[in-house]
C-alpha positions in Angstrom: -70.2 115.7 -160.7 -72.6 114.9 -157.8 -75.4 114.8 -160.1 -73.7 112.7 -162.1 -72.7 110.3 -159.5 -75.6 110.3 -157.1 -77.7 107.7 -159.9 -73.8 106.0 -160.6 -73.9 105.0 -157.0 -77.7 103.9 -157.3 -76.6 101.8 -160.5 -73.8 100.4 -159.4 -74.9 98.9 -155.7 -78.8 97.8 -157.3 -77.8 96.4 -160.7 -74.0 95.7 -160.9 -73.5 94.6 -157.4 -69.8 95.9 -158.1 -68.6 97.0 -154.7 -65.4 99.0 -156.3 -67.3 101.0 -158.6 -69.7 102.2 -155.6 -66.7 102.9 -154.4 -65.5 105.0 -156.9 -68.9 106.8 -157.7 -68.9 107.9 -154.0 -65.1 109.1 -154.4 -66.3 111.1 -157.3 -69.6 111.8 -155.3 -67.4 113.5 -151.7 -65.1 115.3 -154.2 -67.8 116.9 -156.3 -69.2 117.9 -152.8 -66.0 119.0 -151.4 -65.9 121.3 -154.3 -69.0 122.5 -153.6 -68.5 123.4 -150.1 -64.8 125.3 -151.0 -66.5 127.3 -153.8 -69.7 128.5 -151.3 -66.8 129.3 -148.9 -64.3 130.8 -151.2 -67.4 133.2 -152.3 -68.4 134.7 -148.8 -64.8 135.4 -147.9 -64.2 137.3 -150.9 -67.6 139.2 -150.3 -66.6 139.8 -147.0 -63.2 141.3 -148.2 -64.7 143.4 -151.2 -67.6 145.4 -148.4 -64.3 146.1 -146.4 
């Protein structure tokens, strides 16, 4: 998703000049990194409970 959106967000605000589609494209750009963050997260506490 973010490197999908990352170039959508680069497209949109150079060549479209459509300020609600950069708007989405970053939506879809904090979510993807959101998702990101939660899995990293989700992956040390369940190492942390698995050496205990």
């Amino acid at each position: 998703m973010v490197l999908v959106s990352a170039p959508t967000i680069g497209f949109s605000f150079f060549i479209l000049k459509n300020g609600v589609y950069m708007l989405l494209s970053c939506l879809v750009f904090a979510l993807g990194l959101g998702l990101l963050l939660y899995r990293n997260e989700t992956e040390k506490v369940l190492d942390k409970q698995n050496k205990l």
